[in-house]
Chimera marker file (.cmm) of the C-alpha trace (Angstrom):
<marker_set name="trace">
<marker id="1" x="0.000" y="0.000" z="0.000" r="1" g="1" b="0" radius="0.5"/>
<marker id="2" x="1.301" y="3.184" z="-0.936" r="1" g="1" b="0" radius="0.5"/>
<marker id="3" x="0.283" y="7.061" z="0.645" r="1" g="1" b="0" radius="0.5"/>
<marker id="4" x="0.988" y="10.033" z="-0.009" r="1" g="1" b="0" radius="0.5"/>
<marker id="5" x="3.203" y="12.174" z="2.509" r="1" g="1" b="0" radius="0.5"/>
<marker id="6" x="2.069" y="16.066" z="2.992" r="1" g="1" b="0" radius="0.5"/>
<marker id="7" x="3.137" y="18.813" z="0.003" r="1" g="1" b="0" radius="0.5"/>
<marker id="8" x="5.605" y="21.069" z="1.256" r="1" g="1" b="0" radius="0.5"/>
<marker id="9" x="4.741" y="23.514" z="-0.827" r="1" g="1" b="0" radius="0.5"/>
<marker id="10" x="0.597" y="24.028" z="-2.212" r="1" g="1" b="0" radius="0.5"/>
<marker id="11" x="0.703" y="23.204" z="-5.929" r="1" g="1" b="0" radius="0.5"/>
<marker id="12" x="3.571" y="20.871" z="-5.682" r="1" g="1" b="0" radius="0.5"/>
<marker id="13" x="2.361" y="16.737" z="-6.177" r="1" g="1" b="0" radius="0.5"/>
<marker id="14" x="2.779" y="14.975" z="-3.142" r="1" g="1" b="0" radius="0.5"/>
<marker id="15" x="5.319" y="12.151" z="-2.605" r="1" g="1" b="0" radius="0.5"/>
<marker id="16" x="4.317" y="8.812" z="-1.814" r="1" g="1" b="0" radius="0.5"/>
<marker id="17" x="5.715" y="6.341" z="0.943" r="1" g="1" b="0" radius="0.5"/>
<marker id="18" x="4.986" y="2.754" z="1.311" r="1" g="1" b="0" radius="0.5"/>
<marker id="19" x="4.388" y="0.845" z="4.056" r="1" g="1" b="0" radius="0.5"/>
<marker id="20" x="7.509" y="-1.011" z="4.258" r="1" g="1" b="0" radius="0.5"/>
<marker id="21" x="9.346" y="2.126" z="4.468" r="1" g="1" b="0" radius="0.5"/>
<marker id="22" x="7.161" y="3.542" z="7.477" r="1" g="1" b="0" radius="0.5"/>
<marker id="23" x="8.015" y="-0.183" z="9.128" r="1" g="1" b="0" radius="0.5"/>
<marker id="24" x="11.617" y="0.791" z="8.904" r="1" g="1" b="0" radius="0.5"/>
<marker id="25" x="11.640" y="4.257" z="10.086" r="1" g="1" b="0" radius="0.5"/>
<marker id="26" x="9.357" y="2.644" z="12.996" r="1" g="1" b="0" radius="0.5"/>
<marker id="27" x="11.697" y="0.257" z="14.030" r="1" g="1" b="0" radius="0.5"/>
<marker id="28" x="14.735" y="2.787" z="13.731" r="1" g="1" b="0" radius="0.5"/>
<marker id="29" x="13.251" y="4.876" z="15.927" r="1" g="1" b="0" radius="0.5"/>
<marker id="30" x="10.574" y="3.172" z="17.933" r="1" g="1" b="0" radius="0.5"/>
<marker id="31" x="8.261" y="6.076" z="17.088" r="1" g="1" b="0" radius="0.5"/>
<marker id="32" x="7.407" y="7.894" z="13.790" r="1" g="1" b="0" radius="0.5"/>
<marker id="33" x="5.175" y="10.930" z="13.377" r="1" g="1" b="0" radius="0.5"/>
<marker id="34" x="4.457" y="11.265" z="9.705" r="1" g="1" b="0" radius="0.5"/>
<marker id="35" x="1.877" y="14.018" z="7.607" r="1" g="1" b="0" radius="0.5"/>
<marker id="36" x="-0.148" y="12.397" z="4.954" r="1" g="1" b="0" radius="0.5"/>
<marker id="37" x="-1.759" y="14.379" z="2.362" r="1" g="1" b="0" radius="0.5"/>
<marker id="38" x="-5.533" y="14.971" z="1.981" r="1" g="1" b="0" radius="0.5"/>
<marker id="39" x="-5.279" y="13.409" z="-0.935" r="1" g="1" b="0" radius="0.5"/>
<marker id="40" x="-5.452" y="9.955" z="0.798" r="1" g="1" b="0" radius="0.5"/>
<marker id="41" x="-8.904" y="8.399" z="1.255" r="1" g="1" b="0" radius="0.5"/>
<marker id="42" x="-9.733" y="7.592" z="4.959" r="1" g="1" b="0" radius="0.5"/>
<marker id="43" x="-10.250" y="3.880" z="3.720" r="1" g="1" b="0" radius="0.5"/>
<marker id="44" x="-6.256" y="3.692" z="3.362" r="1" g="1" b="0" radius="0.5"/>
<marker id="45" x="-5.281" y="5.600" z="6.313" r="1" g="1" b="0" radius="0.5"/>
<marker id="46" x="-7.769" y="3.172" z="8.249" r="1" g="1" b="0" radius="0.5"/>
<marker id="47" x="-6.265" y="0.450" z="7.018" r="1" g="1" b="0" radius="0.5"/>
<marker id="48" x="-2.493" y="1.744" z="7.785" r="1" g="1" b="0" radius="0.5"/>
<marker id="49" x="-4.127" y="1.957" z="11.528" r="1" g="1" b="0" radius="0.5"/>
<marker id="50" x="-5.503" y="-1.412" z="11.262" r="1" g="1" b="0" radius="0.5"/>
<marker id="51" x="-1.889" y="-2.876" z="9.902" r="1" g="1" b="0" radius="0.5"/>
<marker id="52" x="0.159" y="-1.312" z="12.639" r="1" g="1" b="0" radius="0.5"/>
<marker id="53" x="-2.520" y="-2.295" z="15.336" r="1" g="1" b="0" radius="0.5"/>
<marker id="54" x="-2.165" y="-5.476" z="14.750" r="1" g="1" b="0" radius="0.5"/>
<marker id="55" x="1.355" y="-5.370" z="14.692" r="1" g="1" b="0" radius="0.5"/>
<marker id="56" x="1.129" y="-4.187" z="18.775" r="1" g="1" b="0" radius="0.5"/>
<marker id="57" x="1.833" y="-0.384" z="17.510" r="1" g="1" b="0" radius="0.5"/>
<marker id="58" x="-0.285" y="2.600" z="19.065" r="1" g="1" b="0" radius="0.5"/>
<marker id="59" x="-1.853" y="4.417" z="16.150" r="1" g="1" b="0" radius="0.5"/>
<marker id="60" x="-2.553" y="8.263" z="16.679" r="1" g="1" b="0" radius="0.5"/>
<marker id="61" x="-4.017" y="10.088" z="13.842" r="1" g="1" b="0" radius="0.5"/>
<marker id="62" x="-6.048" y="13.488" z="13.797" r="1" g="1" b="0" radius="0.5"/>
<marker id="63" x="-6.935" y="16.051" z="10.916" r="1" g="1" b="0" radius="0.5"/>
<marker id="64" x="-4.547" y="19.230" z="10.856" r="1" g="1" b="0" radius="0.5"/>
<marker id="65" x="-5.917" y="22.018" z="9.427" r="1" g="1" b="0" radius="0.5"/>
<marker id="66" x="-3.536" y="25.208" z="8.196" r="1" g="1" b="0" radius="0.5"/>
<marker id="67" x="-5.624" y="27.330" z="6.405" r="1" g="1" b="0" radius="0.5"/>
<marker id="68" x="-9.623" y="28.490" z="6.653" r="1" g="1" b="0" radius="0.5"/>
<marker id="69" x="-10.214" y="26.970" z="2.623" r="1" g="1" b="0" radius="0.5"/>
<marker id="70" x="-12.019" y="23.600" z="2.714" r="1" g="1" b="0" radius="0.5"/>
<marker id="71" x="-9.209" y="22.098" z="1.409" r="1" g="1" b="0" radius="0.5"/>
<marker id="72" x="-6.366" y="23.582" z="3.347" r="1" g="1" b="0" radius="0.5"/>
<marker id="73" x="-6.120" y="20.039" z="6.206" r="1" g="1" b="0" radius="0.5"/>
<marker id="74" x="-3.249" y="17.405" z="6.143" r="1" g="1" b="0" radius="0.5"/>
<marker id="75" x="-3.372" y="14.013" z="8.352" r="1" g="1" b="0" radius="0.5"/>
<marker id="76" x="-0.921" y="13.639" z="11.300" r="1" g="1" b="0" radius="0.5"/>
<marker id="77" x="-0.270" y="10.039" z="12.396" r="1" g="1" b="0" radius="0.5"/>
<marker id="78" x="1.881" y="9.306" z="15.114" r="1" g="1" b="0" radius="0.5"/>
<marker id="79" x="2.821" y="5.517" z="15.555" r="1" g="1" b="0" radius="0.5"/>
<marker id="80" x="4.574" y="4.666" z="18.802" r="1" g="1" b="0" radius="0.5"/>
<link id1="1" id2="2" r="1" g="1" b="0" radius="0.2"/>
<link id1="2" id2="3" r="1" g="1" b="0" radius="0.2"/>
<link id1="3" id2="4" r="1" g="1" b="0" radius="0.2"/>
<link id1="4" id2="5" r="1" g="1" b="0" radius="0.2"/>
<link id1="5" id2="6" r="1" g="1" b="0" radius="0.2"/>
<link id1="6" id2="7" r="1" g="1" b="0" radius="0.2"/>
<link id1="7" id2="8" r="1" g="1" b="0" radius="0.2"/>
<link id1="8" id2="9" r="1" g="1" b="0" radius="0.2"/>
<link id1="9" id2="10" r="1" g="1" b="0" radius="0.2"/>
<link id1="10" id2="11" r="1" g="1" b="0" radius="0.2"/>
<link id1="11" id2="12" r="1" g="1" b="0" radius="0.2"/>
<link id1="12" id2="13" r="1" g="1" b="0" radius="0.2"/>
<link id1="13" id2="14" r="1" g="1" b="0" radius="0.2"/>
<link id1="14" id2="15" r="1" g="1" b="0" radius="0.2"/>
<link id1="15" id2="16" r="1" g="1" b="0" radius="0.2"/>
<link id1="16" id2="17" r="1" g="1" b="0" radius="0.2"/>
<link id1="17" id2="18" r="1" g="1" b="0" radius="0.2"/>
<link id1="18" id2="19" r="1" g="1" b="0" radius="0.2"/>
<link id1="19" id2="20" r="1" g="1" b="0" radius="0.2"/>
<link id1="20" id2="21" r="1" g="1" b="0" radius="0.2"/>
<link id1="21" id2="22" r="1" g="1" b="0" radius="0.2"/>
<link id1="22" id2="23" r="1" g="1" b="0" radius="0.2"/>
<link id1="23" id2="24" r="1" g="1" b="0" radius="0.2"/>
<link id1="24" id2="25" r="1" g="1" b="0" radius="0.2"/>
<link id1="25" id2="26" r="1" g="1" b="0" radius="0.2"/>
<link id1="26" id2="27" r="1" g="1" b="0" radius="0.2"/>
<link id1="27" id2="28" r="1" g="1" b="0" radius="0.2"/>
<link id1="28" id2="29" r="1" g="1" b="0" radius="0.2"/>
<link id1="29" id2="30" r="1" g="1" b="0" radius="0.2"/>
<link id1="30" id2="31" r="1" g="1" b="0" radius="0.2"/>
<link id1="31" id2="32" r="1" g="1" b="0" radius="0.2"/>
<link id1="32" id2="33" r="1" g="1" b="0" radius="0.2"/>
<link id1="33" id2="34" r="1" g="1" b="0" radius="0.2"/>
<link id1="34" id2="35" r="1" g="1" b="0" radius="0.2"/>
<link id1="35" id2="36" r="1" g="1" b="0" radius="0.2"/>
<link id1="36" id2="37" r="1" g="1" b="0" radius="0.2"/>
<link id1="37" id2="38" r="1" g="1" b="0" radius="0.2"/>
<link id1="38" id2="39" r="1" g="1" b="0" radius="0.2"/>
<link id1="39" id2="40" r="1" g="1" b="0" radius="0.2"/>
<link id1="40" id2="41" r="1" g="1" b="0" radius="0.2"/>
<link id1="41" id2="42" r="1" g="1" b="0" radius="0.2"/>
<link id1="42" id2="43" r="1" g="1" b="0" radius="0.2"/>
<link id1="43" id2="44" r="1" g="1" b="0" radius="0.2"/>
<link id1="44" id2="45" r="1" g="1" b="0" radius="0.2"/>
<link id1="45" id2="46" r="1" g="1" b="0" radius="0.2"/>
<link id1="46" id2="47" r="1" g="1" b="0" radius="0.2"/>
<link id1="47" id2="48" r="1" g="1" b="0" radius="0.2"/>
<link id1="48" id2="49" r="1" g="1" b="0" radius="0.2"/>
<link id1="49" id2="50" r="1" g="1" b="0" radius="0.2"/>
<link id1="50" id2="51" r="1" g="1" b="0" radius="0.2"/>
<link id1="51" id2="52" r="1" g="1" b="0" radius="0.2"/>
<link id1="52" id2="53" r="1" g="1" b="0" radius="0.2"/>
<link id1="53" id2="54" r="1" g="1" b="0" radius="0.2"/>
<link id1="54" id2="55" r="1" g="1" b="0" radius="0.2"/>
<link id1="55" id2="56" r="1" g="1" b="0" radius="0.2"/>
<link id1="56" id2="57" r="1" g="1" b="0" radius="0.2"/>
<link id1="57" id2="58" r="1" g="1" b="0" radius="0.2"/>
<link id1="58" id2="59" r="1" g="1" b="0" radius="0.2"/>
<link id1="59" id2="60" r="1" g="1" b="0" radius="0.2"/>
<link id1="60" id2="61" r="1" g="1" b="0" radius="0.2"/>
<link id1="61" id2="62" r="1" g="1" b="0" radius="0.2"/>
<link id1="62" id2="63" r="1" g="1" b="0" radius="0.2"/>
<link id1="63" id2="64" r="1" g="1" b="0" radius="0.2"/>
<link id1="64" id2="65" r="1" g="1" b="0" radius="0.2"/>
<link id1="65" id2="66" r="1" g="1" b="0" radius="0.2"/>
<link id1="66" id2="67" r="1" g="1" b="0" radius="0.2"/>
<link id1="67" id2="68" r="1" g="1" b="0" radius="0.2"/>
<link id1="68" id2="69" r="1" g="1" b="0" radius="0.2"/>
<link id1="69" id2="70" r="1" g="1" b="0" radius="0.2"/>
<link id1="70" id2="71" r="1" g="1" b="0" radius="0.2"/>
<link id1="71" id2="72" r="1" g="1" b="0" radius="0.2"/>
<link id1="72" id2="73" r="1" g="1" b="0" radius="0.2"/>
<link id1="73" id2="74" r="1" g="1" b="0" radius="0.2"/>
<link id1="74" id2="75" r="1" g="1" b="0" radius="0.2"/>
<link id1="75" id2="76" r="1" g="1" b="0" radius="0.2"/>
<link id1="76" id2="77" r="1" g="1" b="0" radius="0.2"/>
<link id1="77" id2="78" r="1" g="1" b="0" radius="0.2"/>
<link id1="78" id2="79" r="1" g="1" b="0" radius="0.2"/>
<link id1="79" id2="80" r="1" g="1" b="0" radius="0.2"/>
</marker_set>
């Protein structure tokens, strides 16, 4: 499964990550706080949750929003 990580910049594409890649950053760290784009459907980020769940992770994730447009929001997940 692949996501896309947050646009640094607002008409740029986002860049996408895997999930093998967050699985090594995880267990290089222990914890990884990563923002996903809006771009991602819900259905994928839920099933990122459900993945690292399973796996014995904690799964944060909450809606940042940085801007008053509709569209202006980005998805924070923190996995400890």
């Amino acid at each position: 499964m692949e996501l896309k990580v947050a646009r640094s910049e607002q008409k740029a594409k986002p860049k996408k990550i895997d999930v093998k890649k967050i699985d090594e950053m995880l267990g290089k760290d222990g914890s990884v706080i990563i923002y996903f784009d809006r771009d991602n459907s819900h259905k994928d980020l839920l099933a990122l949750q459900d993945h690292f769940e399973n796996e014995g992770s904690s799964f944060y994730m909450r809606e940042v929003r940085y801007g008053l447009a509709e569209n202006e929001y980005m998805y924070e997940v923190h996995i400890v």
